[in-house]
C-alpha positions as CSV (number, residue, x, y, z in Angstrom):
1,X,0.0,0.0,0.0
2,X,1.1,3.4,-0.7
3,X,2.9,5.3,2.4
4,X,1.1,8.2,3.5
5,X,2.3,11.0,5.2
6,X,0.1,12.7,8.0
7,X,0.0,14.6,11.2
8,X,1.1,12.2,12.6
9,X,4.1,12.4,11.2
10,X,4.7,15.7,11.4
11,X,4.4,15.2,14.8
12,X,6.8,12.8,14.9
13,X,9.5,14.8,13.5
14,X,9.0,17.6,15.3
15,X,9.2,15.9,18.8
16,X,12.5,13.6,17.8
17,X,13.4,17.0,16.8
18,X,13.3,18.1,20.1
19,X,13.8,15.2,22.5
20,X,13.5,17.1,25.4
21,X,9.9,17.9,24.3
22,X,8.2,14.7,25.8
23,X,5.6,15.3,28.0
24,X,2.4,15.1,28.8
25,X,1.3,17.6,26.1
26,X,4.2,16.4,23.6
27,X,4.6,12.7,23.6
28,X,7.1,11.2,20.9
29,X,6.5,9.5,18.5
30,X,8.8,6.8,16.2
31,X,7.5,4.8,13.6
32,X,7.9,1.6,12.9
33,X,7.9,0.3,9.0
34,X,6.7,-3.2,9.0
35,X,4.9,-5.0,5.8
36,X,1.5,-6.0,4.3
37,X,-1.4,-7.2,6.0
38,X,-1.1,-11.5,6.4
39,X,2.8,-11.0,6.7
40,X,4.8,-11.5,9.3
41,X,6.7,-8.1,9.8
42,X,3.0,-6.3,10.5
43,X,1.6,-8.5,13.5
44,X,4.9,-8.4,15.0
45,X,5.7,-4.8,14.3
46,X,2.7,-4.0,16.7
47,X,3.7,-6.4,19.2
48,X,7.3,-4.1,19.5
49,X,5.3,-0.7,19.3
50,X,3.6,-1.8,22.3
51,X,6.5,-3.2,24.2
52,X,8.8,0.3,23.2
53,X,5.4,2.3,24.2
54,X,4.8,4.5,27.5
55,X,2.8,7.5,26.7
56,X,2.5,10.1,28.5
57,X,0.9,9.7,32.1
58,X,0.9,5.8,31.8
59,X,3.0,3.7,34.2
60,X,6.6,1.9,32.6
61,X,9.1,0.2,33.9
62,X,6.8,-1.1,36.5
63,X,4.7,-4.5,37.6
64,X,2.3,-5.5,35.0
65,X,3.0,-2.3,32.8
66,X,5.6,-2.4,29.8
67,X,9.3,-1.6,29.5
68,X,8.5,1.0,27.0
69,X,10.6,4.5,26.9
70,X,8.6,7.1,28.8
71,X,6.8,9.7,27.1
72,X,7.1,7.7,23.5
73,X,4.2,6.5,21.3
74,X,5.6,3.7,18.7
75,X,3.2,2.9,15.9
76,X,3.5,-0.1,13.3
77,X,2.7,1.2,9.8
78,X,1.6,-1.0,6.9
79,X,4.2,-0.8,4.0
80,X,5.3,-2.5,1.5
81,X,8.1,-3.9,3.0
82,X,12.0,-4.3,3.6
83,X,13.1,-2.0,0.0
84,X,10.3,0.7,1.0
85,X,11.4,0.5,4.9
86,X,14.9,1.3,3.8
87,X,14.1,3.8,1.5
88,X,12.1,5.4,4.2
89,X,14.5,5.5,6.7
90,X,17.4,6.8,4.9
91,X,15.2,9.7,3.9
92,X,13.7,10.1,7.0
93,X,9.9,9.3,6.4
94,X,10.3,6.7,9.3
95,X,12.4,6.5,12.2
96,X,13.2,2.5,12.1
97,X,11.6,-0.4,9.4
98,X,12.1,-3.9,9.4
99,X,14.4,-5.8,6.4
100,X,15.7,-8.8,5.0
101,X,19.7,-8.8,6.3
102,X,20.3,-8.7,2.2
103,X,18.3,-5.8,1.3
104,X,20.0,-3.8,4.3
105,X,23.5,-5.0,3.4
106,X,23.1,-4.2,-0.6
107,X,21.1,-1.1,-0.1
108,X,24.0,0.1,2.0
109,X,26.5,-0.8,-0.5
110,X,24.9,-0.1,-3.3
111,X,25.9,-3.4,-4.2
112,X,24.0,-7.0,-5.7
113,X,20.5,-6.1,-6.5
114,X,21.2,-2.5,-6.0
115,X,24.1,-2.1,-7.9
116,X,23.8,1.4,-9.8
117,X,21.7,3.3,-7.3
118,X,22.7,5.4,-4.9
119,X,23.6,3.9,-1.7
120,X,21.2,4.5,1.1
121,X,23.9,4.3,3.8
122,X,22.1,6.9,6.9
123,X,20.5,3.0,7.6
124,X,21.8,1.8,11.4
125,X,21.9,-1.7,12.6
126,X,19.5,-2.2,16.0
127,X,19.1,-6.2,15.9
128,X,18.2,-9.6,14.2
129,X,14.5,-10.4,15.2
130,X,13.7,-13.6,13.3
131,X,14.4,-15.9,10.5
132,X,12.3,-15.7,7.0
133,X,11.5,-18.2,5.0
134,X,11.4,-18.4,1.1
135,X,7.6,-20.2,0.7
136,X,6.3,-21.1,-2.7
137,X,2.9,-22.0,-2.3
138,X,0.6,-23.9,-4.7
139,X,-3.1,-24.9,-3.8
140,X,-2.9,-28.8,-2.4
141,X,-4.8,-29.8,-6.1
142,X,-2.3,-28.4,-8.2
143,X,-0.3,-30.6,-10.6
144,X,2.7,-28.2,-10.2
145,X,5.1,-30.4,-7.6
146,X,8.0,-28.5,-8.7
147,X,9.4,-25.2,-9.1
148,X,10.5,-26.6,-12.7
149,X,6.6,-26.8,-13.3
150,X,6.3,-23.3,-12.7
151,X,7.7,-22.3,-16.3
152,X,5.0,-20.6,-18.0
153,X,2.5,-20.1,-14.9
154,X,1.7,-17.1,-13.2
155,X,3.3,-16.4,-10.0
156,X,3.0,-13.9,-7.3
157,X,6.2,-12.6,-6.7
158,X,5.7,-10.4,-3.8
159,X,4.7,-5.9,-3.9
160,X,7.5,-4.1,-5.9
161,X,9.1,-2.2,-3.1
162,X,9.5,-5.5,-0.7
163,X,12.3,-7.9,-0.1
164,X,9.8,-10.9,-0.6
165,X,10.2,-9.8,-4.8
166,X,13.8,-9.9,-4.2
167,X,14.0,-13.0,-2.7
168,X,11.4,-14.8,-5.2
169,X,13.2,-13.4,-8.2
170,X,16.7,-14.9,-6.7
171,X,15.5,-18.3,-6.7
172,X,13.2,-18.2,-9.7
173,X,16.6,-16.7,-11.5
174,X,18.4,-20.2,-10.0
175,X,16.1,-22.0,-11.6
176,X,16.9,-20.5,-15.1
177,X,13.6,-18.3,-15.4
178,X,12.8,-14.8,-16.3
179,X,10.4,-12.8,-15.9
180,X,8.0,-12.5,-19.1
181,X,10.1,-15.3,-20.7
182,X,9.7,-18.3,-18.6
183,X,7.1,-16.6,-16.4
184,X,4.1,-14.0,-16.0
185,X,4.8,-12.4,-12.8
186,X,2.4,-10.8,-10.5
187,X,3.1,-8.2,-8.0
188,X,1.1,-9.2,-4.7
189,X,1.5,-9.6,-1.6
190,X,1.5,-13.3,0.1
191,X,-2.6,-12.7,1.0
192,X,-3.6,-11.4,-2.0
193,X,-1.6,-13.9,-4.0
194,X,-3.3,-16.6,-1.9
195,X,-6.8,-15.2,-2.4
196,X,-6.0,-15.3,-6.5
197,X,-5.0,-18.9,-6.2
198,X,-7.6,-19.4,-4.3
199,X,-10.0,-18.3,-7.2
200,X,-7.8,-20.6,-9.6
201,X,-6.4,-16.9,-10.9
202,X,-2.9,-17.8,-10.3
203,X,-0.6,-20.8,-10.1
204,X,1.8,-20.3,-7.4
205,X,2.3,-17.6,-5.1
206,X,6.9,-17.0,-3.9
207,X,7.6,-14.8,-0.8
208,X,10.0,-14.4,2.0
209,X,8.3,-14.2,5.5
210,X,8.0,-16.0,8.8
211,X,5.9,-18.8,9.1
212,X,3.2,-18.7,10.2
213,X,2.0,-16.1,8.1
214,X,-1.4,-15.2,8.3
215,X,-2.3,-14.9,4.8
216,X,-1.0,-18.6,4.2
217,X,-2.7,-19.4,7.3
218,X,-6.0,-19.4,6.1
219,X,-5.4,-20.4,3.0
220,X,-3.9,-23.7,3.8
221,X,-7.2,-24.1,6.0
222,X,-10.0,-23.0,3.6
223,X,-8.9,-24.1,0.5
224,X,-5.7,-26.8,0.9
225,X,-1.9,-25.5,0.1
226,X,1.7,-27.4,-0.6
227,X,4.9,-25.2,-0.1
228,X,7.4,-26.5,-3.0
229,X,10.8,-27.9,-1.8
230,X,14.0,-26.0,-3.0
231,X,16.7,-28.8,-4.3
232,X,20.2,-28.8,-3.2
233,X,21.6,-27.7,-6.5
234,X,19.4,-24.5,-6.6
235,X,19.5,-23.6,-2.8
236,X,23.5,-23.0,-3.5
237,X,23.3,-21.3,-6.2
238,X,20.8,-18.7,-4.5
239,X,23.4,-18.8,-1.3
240,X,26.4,-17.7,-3.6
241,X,25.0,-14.8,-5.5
242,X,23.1,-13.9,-1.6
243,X,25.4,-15.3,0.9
244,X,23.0,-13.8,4.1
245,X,20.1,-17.4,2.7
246,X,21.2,-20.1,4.2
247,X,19.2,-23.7,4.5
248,X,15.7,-23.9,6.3
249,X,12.8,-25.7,6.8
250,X,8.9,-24.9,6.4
251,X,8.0,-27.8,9.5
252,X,4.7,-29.8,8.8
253,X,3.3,-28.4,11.8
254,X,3.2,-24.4,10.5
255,X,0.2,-24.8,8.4
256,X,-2.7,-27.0,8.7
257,X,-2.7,-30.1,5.9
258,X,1.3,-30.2,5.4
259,X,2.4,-34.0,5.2
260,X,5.8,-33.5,5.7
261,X,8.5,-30.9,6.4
262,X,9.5,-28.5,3.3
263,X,13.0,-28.3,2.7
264,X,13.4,-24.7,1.6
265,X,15.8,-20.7,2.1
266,X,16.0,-18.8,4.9
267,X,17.3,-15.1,5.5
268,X,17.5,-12.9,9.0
269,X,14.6,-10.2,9.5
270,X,16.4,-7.1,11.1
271,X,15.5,-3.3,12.8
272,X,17.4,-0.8,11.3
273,X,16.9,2.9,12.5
274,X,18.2,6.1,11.0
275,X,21.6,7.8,12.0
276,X,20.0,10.9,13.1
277,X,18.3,9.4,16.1
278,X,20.1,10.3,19.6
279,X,22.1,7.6,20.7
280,X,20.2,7.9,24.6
281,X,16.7,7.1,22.6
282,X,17.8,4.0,20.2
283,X,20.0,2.8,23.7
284,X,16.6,2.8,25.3
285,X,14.5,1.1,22.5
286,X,17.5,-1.6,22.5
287,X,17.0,-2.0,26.3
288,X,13.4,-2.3,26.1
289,X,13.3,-4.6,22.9
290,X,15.4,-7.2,24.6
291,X,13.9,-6.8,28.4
292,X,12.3,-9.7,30.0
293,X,8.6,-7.9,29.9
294,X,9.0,-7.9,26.3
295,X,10.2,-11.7,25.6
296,X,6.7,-12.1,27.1
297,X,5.0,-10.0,25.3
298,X,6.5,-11.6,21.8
299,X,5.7,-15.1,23.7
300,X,2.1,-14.8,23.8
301,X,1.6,-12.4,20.7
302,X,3.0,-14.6,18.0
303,X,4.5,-17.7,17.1
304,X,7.1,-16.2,14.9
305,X,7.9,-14.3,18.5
306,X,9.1,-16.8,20.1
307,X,12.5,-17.2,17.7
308,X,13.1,-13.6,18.8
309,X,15.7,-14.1,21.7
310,X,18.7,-11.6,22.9
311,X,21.2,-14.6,21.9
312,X,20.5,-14.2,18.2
313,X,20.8,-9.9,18.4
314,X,23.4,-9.5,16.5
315,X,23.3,-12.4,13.3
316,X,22.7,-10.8,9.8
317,X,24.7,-7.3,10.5
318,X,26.5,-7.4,7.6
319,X,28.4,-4.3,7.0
320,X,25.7,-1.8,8.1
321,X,27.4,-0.2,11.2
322,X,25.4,-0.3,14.1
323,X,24.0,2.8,16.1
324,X,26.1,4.3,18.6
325,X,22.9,3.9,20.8
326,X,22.2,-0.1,20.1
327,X,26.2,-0.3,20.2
328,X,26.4,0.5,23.9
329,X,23.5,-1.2,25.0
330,X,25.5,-4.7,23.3
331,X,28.7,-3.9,25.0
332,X,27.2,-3.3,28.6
333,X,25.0,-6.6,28.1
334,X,28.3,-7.9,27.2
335,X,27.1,-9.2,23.7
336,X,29.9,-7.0,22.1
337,X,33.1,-7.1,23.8
């Protein structure tokens, strides 16, 4: 969906502006660029807003009330995902976004898939949340078994600005294909491509996301779904041209009707924020994204949660430095030393 700018963010700017200008008549706010609806970057984007949350007036730090950073309203907004996150926070439209570890890295660099633009390097490392998986869903009556059956289909190859198109169009390319050549792509987002092959509109929907995700979800339960395995051959092929994948599995037990466990990609979901931000504010968000409180909060919230632990902070850096702010947090919690 297209990013719109409002009040809201006006407000924002002003009081990160001024970060003495919390209070009860000023709160601050920091958004949070997360993905589409039936992802996994949106559900879970909301679950951090709340934990980094203490507006003004409301108790923190205490019993039964979240870690959150006094005075600050976070707020998860739908995007596209990872590219448009960057893109946002380099320019400043958002304070922090969620990406694939590849998008961050080559967007920094201005390297691999964004070789010849210009590097978007004001992006700071905060933290590795979760690992993504590369799904390729078919419905569960499909003859396609294969992603070598897939030449000539169409296939939903995640929204334009989102690292689920990169990461589709890396392993479709390892497969030989092209787009318009060997395949009519579509440029949807997991739930809409689901809804389409739920209508028999489409063959095959390709994204990168956490299971579960939502859209898939119901899918799988309403109308029947396979996830196609990715063979040896091709999963090192996609590993050498995007050395963050690495090997994962889809588990039978993420989606309801799977037989067996999917042999498939996987690639680290990070937080980046923007250089600008004062070192005390992303020190704090760091603190309260890896507090006890909030491992509860990501517990009960989602399943994809659960896989975000304080051990796994700092996988998928890459070269993107981190923020002075996230940097001392790691060094005092003796992650860094």
């Amino acid at each position: 969906m297209t990013f719109r700018r409002s009040i809201l963010a006006a407000a924002t700017a002003a009081a990160l502006a001024l970060p003495g200008a919390a209070s009860a008549q000023a709160p601050t706010f920091f958004r949070i660029g997360t993905g589409s609806a039936g992802g996994t970057y949106y559900p879970i984007g909301g679950i951090i807003a709340n934990a980094l949350s203490c507006p003004p007036g409301a108790a923190c730090n205490t019993a039964g009330a979240t870690d959150g950073i006094p005075g600050m309203v976070a707020v998860a907004q739908a995007t596209q995902g990872s590219v448009q996150n960057v893109a946002l926070v380099h320019s400043g439209n958002s304070e922090s976004g969620f990406t694939q570890s590849d998008v961050a890295h080559w967007a920094y660099t201005a390297t691999g898939l964004f070789q010849g633009r210009p590097a978007q390097n004001r992006i700071r490392f905060v933290g590795h949340l979760f690992p993504e998986h590369i799904h390729a869903a078919v419905r569960r009556d499909s003859p396609i078994r294969s992603f070598n059956d897939l030449r000539g289909r169409r296939i939903a190859v995640g929204l334009q600005a989102s690292g689920a198109r990169i990461g589709s169009e890396l392993i479709l390319s390892a497969y030989g294909f092209q787009p318009g050549r060997d395949y009519t792509a579509e440029y949807l987002n997991q739930a809409q491509g689901a809804e389409r092959m739920q209508d028999r509109a489409l063959d095959a929907t390709l994204t990168v996301v956490g299971f579960p995700a939502a859209g898939f979800t119901e899918f799988c339960s309403r109308t029947g779904c396979r996830f196609l395995p990715v063979t040896d051959s091709e999963a090192e092929r996609v590993i050498e041209r995007a050395p963050f994948y690495g090997r994962g599995v889809i588990p039978r037990t993420a989606y309801e009707g799977l037989t067996e466990d999917v042999p498939t990609l996987t690639v680290g979901a990070v937080l980046v924020v923007r250089d600008s931000l004062p070192d005390d504010l992303v020190y704090n968000i760091a603190r309260a994204l890896w507090s006890e409180t909030t491992r509860g909060l990501l517990e009960r919230g989602h399943a994809k949660g659960r896989e975000i632990v304080r051990e796994n902070a700092l996988s998928g850096r890459g070269v993107v430095p981190f923020h002075p702010g996230a940097e001392r947090f790691y060094r005092e919690a003796g992650l860094i030393r």
